[in-house]
N, CA, C and O atoms as a GROMACS GRO file, in nm:
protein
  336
    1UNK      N    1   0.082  -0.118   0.000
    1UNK     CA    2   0.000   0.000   0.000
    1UNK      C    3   0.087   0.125   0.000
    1UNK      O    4   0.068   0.212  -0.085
    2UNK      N    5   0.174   0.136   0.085
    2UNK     CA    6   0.260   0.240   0.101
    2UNK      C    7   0.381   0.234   0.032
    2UNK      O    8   0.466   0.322   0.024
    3UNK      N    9   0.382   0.087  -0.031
    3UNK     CA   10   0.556   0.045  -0.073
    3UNK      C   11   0.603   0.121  -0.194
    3UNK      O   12   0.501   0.111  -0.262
    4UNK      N   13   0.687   0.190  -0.268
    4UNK     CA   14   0.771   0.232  -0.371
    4UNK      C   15   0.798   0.138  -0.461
    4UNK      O   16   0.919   0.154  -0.478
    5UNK      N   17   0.759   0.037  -0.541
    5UNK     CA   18   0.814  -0.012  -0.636
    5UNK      C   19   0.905  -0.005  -0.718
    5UNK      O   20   0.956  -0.099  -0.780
    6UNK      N   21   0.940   0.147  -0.726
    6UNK     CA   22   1.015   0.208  -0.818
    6UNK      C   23   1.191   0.206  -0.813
    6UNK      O   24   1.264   0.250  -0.902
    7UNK      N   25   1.241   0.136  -0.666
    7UNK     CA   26   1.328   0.094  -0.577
    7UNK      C   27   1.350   0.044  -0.617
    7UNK      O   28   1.253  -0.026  -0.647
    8UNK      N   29   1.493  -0.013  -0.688
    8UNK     CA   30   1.576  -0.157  -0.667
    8UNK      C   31   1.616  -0.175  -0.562
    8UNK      O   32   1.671  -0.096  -0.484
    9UNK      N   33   1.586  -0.305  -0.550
    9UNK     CA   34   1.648  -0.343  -0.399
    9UNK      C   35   1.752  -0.478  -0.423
    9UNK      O   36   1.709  -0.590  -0.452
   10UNK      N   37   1.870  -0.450  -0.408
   10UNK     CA   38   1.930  -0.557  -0.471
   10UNK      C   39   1.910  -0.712  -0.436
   10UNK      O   40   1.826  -0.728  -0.348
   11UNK      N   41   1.948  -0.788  -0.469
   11UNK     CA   42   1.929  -0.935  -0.448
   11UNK      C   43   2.006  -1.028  -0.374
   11UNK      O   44   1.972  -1.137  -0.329
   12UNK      N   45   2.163  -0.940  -0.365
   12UNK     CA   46   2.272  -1.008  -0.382
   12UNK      C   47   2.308  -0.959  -0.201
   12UNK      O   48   2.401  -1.006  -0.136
   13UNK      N   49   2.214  -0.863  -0.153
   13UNK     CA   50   2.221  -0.808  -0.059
   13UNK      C   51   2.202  -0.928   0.062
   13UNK      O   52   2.099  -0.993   0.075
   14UNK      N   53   2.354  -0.946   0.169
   14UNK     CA   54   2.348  -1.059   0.301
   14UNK      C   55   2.247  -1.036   0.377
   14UNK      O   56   2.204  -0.921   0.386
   15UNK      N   57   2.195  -1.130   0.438
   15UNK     CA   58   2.136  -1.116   0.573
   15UNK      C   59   2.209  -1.122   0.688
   15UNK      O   60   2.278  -1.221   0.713
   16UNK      N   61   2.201  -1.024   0.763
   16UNK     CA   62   2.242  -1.006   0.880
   16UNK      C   63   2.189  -1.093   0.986
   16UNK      O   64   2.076  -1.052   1.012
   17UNK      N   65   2.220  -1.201   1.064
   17UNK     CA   66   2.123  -1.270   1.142
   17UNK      C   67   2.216  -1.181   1.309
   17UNK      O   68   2.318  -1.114   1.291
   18UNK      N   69   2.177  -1.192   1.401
   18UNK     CA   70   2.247  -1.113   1.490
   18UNK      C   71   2.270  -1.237   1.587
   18UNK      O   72   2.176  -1.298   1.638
   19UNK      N   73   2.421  -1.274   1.611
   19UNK     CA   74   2.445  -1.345   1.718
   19UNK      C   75   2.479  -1.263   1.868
   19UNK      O   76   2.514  -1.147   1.888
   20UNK      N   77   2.451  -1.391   1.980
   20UNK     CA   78   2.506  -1.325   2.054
   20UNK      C   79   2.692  -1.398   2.081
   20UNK      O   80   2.752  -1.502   2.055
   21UNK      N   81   2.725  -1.238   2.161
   21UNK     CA   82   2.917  -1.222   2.154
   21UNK      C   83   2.902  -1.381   2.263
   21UNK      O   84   2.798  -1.421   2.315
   22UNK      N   85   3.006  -1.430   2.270
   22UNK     CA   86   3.030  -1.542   2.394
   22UNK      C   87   3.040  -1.447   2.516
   22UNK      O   88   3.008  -1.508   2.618
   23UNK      N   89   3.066  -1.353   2.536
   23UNK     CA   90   3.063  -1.304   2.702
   23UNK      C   91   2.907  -1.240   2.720
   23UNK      O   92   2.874  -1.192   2.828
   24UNK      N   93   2.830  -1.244   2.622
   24UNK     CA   94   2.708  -1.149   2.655
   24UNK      C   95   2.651  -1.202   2.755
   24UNK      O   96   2.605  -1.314   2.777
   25UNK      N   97   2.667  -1.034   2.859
   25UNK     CA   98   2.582  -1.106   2.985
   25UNK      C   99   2.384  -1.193   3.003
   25UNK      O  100   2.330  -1.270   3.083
   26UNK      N  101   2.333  -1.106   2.852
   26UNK     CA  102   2.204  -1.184   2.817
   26UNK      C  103   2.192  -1.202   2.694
   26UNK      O  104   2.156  -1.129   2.602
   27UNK      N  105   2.244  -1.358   2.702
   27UNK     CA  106   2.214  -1.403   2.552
   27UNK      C  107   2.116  -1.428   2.525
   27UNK      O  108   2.098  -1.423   2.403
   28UNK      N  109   1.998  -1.467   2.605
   28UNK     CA  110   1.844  -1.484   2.587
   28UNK      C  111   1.792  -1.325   2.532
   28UNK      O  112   1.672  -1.331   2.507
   29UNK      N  113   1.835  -1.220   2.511
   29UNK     CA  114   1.732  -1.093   2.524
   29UNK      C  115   1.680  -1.086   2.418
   29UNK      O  116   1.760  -1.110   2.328
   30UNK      N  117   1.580  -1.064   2.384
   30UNK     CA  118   1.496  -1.037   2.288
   30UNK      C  119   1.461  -0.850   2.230
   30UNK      O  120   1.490  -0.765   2.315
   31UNK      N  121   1.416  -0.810   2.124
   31UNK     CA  122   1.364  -0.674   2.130
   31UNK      C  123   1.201  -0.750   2.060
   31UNK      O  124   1.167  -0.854   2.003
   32UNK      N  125   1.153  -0.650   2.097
   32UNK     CA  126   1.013  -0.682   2.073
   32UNK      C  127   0.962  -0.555   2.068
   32UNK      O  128   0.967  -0.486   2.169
   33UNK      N  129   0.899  -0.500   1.935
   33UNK     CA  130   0.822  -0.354   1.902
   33UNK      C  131   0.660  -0.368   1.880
   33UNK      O  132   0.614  -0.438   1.789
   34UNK      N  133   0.586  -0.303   1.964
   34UNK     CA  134   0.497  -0.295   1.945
   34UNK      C  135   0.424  -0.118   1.873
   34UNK      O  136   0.476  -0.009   1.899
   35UNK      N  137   0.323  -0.131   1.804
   35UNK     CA  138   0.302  -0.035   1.708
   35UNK      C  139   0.144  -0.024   1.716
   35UNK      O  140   0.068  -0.115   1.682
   36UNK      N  141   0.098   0.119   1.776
   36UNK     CA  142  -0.030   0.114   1.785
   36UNK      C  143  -0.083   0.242   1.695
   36UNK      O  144  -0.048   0.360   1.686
   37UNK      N  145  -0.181   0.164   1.637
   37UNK     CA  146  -0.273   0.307   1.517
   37UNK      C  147  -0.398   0.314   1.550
   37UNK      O  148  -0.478   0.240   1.608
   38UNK      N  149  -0.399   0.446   1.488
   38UNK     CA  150  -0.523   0.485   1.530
   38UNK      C  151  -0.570   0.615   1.568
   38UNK      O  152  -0.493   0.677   1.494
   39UNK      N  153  -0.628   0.694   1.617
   39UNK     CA  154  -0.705   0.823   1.608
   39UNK      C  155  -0.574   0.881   1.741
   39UNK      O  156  -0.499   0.803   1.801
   40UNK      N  157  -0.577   1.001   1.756
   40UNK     CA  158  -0.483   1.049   1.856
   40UNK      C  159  -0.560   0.959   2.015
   40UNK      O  160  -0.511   0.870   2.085
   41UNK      N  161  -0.700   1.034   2.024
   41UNK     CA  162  -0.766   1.011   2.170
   41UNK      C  163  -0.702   0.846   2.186
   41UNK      O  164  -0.626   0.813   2.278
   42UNK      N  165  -0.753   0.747   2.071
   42UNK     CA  166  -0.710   0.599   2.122
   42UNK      C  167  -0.584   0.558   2.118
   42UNK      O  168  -0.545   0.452   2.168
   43UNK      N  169  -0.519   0.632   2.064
   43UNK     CA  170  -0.339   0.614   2.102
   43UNK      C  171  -0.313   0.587   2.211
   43UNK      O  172  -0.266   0.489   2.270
   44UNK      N  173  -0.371   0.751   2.251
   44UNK     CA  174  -0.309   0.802   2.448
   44UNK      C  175  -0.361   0.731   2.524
   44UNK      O  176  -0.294   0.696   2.621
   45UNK      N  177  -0.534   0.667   2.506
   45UNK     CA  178  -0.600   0.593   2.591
   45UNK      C  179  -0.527   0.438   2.584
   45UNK      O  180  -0.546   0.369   2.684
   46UNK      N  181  -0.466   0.394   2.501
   46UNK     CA  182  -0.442   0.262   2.503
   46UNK      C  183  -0.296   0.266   2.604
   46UNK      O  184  -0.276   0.193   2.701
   47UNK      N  185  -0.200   0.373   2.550
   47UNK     CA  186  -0.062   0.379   2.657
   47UNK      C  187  -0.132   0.422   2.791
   47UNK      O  188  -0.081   0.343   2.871
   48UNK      N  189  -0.218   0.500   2.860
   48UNK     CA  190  -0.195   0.496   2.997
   48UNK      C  191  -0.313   0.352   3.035
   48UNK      O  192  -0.337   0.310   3.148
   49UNK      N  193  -0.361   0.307   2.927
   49UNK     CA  194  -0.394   0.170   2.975
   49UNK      C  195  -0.328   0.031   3.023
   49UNK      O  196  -0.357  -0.055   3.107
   50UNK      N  197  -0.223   0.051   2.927
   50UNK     CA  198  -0.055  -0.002   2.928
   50UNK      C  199   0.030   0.023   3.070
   50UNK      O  200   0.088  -0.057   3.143
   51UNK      N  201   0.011   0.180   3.077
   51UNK     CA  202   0.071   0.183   3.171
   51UNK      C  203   0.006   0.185   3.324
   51UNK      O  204   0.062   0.223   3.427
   52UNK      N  205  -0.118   0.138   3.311
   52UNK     CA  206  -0.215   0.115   3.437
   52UNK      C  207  -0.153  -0.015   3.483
   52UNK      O  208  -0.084  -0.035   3.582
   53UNK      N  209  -0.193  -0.101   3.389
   53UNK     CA  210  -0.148  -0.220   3.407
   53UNK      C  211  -0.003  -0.251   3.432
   53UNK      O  212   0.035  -0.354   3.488
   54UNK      N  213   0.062  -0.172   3.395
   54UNK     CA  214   0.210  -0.214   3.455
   54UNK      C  215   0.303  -0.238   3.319
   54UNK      O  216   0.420  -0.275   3.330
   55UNK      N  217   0.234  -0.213   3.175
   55UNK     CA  218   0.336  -0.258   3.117
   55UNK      C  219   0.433  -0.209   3.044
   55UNK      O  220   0.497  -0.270   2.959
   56UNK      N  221   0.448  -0.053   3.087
   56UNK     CA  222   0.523   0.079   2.983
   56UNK      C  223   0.485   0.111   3.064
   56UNK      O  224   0.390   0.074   3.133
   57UNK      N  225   0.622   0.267   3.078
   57UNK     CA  226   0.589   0.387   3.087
   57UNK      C  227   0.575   0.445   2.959
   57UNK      O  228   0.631   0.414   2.853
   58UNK      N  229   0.433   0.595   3.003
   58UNK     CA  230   0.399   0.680   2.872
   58UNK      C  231   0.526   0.740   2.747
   58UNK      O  232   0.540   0.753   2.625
   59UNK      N  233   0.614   0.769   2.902
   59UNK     CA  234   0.744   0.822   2.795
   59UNK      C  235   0.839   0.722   2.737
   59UNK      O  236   0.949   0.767   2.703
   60UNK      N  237   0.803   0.519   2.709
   60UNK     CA  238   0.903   0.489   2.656
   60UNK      C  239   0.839   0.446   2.519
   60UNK      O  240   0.881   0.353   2.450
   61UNK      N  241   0.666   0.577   2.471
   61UNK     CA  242   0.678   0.527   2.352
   61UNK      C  243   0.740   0.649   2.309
   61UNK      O  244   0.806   0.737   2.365
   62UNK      N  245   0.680   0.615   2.131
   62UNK     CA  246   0.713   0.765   2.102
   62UNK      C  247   0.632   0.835   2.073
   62UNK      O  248   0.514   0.808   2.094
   63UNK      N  249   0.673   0.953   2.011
   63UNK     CA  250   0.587   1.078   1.977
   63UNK      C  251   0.462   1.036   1.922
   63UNK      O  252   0.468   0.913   1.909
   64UNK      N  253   0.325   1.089   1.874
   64UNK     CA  254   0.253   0.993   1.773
   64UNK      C  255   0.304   1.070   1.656
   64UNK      O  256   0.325   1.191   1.647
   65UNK      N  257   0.324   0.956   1.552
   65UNK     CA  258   0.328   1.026   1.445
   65UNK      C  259   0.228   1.025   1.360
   65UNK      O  260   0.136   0.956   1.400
   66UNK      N  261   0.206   1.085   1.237
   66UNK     CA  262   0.094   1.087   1.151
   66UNK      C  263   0.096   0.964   1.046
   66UNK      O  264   0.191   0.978   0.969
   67UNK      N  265   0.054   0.899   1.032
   67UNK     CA  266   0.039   0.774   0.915
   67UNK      C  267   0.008   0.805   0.770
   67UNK      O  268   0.019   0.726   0.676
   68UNK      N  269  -0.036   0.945   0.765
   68UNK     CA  270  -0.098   0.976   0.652
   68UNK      C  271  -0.230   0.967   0.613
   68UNK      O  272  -0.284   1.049   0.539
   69UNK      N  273  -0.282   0.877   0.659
   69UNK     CA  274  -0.404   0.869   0.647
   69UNK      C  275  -0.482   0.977   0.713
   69UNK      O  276  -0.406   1.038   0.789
   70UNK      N  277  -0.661   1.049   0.716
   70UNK     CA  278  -0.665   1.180   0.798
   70UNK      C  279  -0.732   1.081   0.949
   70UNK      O  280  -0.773   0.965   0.953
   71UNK      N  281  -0.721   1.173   1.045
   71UNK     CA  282  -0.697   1.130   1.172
   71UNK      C  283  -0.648   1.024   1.210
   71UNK      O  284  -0.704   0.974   1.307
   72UNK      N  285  -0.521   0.944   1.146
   72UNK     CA  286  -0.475   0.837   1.190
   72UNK      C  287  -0.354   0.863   1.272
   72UNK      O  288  -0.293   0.960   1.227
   73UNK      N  289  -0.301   0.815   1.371
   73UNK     CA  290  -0.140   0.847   1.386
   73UNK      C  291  -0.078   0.682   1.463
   73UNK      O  292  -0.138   0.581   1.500
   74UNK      N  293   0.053   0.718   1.460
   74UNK     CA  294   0.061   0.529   1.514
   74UNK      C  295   0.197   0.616   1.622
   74UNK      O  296   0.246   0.728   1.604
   75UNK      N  297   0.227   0.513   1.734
   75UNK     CA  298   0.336   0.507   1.836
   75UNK      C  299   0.385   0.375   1.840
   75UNK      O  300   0.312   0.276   1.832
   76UNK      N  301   0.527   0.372   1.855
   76UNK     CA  302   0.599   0.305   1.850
   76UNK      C  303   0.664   0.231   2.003
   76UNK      O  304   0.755   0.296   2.054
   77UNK      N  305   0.642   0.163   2.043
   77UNK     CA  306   0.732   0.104   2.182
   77UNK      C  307   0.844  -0.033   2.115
   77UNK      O  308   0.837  -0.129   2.038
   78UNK      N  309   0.955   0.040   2.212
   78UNK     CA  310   1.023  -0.102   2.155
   78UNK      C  311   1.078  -0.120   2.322
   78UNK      O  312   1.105  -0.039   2.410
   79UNK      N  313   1.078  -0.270   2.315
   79UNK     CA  314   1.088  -0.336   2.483
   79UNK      C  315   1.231  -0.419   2.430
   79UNK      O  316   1.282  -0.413   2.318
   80UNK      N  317   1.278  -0.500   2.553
   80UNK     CA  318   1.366  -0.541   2.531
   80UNK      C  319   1.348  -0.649   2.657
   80UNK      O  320   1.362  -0.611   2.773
   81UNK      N  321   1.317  -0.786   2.623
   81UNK     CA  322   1.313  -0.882   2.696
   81UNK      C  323   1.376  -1.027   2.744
   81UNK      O  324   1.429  -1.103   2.663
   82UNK      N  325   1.366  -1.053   2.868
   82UNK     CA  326   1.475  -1.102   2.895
   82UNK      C  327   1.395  -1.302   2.892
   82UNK      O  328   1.318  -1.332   2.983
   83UNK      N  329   1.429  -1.410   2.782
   83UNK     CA  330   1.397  -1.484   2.769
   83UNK      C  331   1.428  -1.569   2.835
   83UNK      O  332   1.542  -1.555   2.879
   84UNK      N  333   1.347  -1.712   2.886
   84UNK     CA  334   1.370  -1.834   3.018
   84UNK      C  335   1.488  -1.918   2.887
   84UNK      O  336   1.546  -2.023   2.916
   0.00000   0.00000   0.00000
């Protein structure tokens, strides 16, 4: 919907897989982003719902930004978790 076609994107291009170093103190950690859209009011209402419950603070999403679409905007949280 939003994508550029008009882009080459080469082919020949590696994948990066990300190991962890042998001394990393958490080789289990994970990142995990969550991405919420939607009208401004249900943005804000869903983060201090988040953060009622315990699972973010307001300030570790981000700004809202605009999506483009009219009254849409989305926020971004990225967590970083520690796996069994």
């Amino acid at each position: 919907m939003f994508q550029d076609n008009s882009v080459a994107i080469p082919q020949a291009m590696p994948q990066v897989i990300p190991q962890p170093l042998p001394n990393d103190p958490a080789p289990n950690r994970e990142t995990v982003r969550h991405l919420l859209l939607g009208s401004l009011t249900a943005v804000k209402n869903t983060i201090r719902v988040l953060h009622k419950l315990g699972y973010a603070e307001p300030n570790d999403w981000s700004k809202p930004l605009p999506t483009g679409r009219t009254g849409e905007v989305m926020a971004i949280l990225t967590k970083h978790l520690l796996l069994p």
